[in-house]
SERONU-199543 format. One record per residue: residue in one letter; residue number from 0; y, z, x of N, C-alpha, C, O in turn. Coordinates in Angstrom, 1 decimal. Layout:
! residues N
- A; NUM; Y; Z; X; Y; Z; X; Y; Z; X; Y; Z; X $
...
This chain:
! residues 129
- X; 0; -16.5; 19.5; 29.4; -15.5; 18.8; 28.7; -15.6; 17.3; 29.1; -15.4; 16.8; 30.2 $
- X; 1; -15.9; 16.7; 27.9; -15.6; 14.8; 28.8; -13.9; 14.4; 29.1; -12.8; 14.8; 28.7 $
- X; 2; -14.4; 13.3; 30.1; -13.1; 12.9; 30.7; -12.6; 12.4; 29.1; -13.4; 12.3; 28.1 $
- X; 3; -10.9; 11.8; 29.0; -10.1; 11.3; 28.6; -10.4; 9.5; 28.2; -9.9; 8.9; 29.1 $
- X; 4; -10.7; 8.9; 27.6; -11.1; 7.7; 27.0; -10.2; 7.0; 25.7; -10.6; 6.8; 24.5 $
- X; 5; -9.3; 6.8; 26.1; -7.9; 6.3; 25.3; -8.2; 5.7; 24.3; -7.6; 5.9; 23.2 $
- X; 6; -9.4; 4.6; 24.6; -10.1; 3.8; 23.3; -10.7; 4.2; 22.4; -10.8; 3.6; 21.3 $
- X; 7; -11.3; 5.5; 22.7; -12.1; 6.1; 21.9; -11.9; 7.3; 21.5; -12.3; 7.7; 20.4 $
- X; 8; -11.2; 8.1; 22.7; -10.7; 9.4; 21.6; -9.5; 9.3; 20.6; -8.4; 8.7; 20.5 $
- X; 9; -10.2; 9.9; 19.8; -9.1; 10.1; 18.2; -8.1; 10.5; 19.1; -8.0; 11.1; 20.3 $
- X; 10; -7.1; 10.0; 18.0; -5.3; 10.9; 18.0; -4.8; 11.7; 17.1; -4.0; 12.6; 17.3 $
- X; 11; -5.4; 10.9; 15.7; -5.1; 11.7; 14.5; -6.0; 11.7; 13.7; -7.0; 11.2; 14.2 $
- X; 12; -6.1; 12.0; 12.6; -6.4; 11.9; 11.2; -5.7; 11.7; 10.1; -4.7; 12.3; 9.8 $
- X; 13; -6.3; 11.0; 9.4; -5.2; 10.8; 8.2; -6.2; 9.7; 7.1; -6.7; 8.7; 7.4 $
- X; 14; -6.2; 10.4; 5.6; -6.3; 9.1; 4.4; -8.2; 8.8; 4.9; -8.7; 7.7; 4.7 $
- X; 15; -9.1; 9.9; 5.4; -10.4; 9.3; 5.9; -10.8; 10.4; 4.2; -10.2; 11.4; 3.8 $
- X; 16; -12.2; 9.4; 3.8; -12.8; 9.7; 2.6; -14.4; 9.9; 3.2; -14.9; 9.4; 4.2 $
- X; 17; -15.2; 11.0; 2.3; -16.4; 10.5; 2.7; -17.2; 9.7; 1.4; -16.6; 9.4; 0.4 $
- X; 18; -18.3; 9.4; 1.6; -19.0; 8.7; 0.7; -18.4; 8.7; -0.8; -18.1; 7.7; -1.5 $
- X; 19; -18.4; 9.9; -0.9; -18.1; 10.1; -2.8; -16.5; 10.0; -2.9; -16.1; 10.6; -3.9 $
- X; 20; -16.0; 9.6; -2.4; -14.6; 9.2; -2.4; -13.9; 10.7; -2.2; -13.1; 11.2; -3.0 $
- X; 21; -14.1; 11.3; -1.3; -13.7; 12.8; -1.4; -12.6; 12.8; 0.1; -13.0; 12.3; 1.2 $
- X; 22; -11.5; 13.3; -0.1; -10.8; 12.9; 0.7; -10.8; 14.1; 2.4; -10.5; 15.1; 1.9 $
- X; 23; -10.9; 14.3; 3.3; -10.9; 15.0; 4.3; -10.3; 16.4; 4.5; -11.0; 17.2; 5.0 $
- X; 24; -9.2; 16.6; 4.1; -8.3; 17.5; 3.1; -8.8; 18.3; 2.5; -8.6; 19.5; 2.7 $
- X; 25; -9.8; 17.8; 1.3; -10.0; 18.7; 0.2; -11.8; 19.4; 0.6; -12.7; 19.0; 1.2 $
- X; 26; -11.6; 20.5; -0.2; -12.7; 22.1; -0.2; -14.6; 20.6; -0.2; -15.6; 20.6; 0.4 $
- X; 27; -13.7; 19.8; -1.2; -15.3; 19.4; -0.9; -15.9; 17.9; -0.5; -16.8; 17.3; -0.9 $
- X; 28; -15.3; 17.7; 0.2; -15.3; 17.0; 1.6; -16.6; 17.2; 2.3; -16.8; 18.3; 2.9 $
- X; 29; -17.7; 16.3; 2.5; -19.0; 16.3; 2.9; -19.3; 15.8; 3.9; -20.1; 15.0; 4.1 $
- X; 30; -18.4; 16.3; 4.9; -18.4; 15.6; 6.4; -17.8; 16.7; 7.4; -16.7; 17.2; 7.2 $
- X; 31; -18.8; 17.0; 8.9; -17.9; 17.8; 9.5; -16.4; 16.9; 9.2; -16.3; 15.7; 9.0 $
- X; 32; -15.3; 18.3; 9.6; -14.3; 17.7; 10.4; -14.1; 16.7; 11.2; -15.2; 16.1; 11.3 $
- X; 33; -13.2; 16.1; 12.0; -13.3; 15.1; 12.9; -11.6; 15.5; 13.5; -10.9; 14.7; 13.0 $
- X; 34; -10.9; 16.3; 14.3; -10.4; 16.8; 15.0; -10.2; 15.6; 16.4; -11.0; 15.0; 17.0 $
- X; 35; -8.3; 15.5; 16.4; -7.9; 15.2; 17.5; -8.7; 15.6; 19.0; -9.0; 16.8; 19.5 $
- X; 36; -9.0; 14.0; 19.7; -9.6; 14.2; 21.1; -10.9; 14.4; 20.8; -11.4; 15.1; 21.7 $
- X; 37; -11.8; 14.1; 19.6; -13.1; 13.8; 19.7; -13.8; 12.5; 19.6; -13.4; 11.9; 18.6 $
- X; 38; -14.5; 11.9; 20.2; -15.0; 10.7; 20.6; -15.6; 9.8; 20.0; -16.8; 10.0; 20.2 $
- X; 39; -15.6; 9.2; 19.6; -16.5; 8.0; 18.8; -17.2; 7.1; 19.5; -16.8; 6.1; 19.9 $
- X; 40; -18.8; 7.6; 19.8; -19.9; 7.5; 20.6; -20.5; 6.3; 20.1; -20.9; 5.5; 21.0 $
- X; 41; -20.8; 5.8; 18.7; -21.6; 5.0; 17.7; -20.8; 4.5; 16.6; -20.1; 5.2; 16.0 $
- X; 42; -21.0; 3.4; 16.5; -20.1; 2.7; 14.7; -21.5; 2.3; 14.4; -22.2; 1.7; 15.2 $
- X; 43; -21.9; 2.6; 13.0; -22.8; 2.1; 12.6; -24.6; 1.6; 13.8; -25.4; 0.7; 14.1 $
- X; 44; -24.2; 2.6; 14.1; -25.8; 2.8; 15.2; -25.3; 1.8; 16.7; -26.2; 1.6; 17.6 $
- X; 45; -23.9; 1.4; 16.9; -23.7; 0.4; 17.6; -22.7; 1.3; 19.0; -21.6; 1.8; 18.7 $
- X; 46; -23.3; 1.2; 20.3; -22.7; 2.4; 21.5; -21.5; 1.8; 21.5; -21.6; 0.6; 21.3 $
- X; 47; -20.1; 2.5; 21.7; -18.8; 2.2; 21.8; -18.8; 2.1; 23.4; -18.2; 1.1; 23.7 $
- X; 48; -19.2; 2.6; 24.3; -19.2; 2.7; 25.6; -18.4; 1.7; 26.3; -17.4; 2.1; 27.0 $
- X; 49; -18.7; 0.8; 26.3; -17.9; -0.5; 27.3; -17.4; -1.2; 26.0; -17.6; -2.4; 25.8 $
- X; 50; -16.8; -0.7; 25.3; -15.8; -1.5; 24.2; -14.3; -1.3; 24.2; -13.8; -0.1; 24.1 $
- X; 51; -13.7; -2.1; 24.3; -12.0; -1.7; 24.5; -11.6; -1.6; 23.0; -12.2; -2.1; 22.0 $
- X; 52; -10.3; -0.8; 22.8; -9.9; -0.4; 21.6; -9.5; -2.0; 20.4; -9.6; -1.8; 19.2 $
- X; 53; -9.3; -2.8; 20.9; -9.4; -3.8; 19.8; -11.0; -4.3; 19.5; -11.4; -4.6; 18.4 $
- X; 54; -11.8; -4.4; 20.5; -13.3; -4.5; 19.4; -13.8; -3.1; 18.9; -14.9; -3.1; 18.3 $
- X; 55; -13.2; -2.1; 19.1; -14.0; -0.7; 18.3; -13.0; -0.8; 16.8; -13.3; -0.3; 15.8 $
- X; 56; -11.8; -1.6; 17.2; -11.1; -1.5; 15.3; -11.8; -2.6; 15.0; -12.1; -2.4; 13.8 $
- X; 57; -12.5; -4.2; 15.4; -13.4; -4.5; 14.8; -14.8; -4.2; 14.5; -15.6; -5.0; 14.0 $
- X; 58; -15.1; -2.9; 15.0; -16.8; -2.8; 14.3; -15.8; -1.7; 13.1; -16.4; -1.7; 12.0 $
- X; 59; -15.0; -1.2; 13.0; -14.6; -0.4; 12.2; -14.9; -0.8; 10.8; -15.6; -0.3; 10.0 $
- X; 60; -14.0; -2.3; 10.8; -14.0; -3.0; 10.0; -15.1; -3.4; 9.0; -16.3; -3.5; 9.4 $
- X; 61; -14.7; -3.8; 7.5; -16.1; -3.9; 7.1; -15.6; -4.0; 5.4; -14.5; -3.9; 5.0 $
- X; 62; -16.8; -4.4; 4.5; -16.8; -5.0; 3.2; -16.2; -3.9; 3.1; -16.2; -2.9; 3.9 $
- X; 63; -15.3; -4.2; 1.6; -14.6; -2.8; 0.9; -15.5; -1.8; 0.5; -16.6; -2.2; 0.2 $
- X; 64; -15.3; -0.8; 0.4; -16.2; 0.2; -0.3; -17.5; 0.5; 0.2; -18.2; 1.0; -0.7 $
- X; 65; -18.0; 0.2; 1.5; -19.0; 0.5; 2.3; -18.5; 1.2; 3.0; -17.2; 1.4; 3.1 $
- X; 66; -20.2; 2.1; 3.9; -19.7; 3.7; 4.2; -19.7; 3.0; 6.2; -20.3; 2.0; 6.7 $
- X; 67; -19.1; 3.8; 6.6; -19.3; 3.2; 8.2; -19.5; 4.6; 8.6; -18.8; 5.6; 8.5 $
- X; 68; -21.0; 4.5; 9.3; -21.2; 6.2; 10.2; -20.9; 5.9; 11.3; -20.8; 4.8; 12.0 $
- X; 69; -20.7; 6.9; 11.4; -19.8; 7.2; 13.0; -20.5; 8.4; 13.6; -20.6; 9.5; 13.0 $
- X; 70; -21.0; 8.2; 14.9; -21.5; 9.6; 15.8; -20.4; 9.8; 16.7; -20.1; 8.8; 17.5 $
- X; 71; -19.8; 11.0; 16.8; -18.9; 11.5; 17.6; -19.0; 12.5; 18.3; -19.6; 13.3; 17.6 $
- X; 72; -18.8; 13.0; 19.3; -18.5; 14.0; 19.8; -17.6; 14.9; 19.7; -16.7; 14.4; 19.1 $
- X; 73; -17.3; 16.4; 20.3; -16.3; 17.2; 20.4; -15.8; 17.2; 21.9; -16.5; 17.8; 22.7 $
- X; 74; -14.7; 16.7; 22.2; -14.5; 16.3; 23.4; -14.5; 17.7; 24.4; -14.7; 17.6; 25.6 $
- X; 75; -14.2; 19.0; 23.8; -13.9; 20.1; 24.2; -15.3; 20.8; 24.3; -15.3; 21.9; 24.8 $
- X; 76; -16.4; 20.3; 23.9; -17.5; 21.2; 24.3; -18.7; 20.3; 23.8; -19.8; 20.9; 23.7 $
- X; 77; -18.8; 18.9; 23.5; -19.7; 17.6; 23.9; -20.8; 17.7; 22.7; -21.9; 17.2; 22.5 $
- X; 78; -19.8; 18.8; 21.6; -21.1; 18.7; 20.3; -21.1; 17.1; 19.8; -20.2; 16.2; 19.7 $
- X; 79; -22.2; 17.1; 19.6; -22.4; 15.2; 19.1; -22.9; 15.9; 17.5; -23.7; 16.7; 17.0 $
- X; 80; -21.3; 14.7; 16.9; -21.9; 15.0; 15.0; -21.7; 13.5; 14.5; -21.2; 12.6; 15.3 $
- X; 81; -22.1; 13.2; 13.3; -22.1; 12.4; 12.4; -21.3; 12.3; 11.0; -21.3; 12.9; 9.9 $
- X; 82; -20.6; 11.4; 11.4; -19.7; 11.3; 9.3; -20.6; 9.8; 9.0; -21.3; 9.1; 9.6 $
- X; 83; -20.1; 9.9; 7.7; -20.6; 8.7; 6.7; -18.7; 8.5; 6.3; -18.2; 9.3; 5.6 $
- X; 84; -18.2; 7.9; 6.6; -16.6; 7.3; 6.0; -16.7; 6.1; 5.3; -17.5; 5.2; 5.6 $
- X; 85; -15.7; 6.0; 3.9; -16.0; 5.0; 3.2; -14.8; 4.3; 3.8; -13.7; 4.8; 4.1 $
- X; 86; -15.3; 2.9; 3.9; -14.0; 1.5; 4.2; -13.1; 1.5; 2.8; -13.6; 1.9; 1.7 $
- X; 87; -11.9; 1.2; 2.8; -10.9; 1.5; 1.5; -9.9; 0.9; 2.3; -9.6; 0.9; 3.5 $
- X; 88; -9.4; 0.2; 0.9; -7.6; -0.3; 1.7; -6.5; 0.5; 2.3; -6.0; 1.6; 1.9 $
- X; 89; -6.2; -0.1; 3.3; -4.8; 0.6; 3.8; -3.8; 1.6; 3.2; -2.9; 1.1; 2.4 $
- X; 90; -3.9; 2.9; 3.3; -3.0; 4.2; 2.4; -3.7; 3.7; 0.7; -2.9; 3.6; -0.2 $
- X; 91; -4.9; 3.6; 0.5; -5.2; 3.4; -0.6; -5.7; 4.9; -1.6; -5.9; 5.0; -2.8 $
- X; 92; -5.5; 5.6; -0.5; -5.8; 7.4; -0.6; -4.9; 8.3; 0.0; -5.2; 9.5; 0.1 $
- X; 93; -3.7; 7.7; 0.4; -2.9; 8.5; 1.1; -2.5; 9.8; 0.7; -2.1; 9.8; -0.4 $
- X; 94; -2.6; 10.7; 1.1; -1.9; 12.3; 0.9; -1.0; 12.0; -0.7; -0.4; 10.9; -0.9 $
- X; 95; -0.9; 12.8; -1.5; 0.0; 12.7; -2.9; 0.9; 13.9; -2.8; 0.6; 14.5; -1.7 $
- X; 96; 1.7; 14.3; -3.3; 2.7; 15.2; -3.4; 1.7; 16.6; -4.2; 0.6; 16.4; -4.6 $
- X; 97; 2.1; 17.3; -4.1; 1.5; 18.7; -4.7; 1.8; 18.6; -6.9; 1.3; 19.4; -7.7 $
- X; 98; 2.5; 17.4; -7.1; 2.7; 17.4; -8.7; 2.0; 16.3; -9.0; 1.9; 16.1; -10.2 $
- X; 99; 1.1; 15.1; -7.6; 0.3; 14.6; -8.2; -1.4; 14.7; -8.2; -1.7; 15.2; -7.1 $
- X; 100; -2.2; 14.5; -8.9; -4.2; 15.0; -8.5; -4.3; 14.1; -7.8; -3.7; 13.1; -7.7 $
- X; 101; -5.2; 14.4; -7.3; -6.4; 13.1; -6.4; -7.0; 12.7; -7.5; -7.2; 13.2; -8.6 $
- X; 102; -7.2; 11.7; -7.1; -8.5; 11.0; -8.1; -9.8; 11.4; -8.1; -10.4; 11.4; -7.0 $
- X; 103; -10.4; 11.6; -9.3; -11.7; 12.0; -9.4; -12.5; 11.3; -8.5; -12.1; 10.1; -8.3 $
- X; 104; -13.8; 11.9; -7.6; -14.7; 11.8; -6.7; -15.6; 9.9; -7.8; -16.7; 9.3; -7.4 $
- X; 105; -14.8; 9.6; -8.8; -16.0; 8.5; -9.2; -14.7; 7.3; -9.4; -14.9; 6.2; -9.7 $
- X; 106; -13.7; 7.8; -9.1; -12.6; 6.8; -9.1; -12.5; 5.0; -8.3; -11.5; 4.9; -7.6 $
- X; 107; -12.8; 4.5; -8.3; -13.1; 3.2; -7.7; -11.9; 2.5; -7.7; -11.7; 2.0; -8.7 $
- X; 108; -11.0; 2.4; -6.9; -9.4; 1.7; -6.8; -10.0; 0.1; -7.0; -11.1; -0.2; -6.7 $
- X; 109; -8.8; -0.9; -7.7; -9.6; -1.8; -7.7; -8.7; -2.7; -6.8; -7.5; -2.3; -6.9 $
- X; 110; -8.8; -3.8; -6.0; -8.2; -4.5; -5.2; -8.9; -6.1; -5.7; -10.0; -6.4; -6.4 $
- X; 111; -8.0; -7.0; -5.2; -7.8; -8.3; -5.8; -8.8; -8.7; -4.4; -9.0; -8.2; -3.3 $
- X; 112; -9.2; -9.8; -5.0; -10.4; -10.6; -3.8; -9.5; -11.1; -2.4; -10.2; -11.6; -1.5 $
- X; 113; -8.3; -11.1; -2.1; -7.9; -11.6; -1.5; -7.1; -10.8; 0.0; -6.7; -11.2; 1.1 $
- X; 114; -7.3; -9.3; -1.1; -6.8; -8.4; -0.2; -8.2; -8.1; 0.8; -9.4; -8.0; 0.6 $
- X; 115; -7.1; -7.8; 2.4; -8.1; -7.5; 3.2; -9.2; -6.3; 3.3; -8.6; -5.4; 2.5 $
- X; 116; -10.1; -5.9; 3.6; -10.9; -4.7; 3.5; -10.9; -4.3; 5.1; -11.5; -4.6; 6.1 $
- X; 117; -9.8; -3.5; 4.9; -9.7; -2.5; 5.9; -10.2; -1.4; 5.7; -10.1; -1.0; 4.5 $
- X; 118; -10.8; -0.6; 6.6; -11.9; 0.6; 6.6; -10.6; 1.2; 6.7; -9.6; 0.6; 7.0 $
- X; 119; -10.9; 3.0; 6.2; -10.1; 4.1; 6.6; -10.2; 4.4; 8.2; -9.0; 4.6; 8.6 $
- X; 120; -11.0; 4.4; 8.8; -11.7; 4.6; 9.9; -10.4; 4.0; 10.9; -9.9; 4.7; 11.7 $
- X; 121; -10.0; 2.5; 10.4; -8.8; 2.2; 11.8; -7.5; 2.8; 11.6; -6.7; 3.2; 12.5 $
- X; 122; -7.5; 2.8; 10.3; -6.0; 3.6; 10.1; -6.2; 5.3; 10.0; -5.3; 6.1; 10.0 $
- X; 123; -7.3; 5.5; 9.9; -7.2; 6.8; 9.7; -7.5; 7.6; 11.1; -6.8; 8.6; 11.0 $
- X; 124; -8.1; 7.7; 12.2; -8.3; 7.5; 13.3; -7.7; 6.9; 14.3; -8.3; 6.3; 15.2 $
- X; 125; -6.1; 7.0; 14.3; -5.9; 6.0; 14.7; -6.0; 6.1; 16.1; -5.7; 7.2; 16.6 $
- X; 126; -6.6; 5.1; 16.7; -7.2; 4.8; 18.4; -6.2; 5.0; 19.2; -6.4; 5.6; 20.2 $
- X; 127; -4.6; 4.3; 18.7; -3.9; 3.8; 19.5; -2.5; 5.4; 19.7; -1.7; 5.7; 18.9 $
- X; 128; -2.7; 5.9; 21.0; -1.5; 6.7; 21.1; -0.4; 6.5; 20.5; 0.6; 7.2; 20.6 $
């Protein structure tokens, strides 16, 4: 089991997409899992190791609609996996009620040039207990 690493172990999940805009939640979802208290080893090929939690939410970060991989581990038995997560605005995929659909897997949200490009990855993951 690895020790405890505050900056880098997940706390939650929430609103994470993979590539095809498919939300974590749903049957077809193209990414292991990513389960509270597993590690974020790699952002985009880059070691988290000696990074404190405000520069790991800046590698998070990134153009809208680009995918950010992440190599993680399972903190409970040290399996090392891989997601592809798409960057998307803040709750821009948030959970819907059971009377509304997800949006189709080709759906492209559109955001104004001025809004920021926050990845799912910081809010969805969130670092911070």
């Amino acid at each position: 089991m690895l020790p405890r690493d505050p900056a880098r172990d997940v706390v939650k999940v929430k609103d994470l997409l993979d590539q095809n805009y498919i939300r974590y939640d749903q049957h077809e979802y193209g990414n292991p899992p990513i389960a509270e208290d597993d590690r974020i080893l790699l952002v985009d090929g880059v070691d988290t190791e000696h990074v404190d939690a405000h520069t790991l939410h800046r590698m998070l970060d990134g153009p809208l609609h680009s995918i950010a991989v992440l190599t993680l581990a399972r903190r409970s038995t040290g399996e090392v996996y891989r997601v592809e997560a798409l960057r998307h605005g803040e709750y821009a995929f948030a959970k819907r009620s059971r009377s509304e659909q997800a949006p189709p897997p080709s759906f492209k949200p559109k955001f104004t040039s001025v809004e920021p490009a926050f990845t799912s990855v910081v809010y969805v993951l969130s670092l911070f207990a």
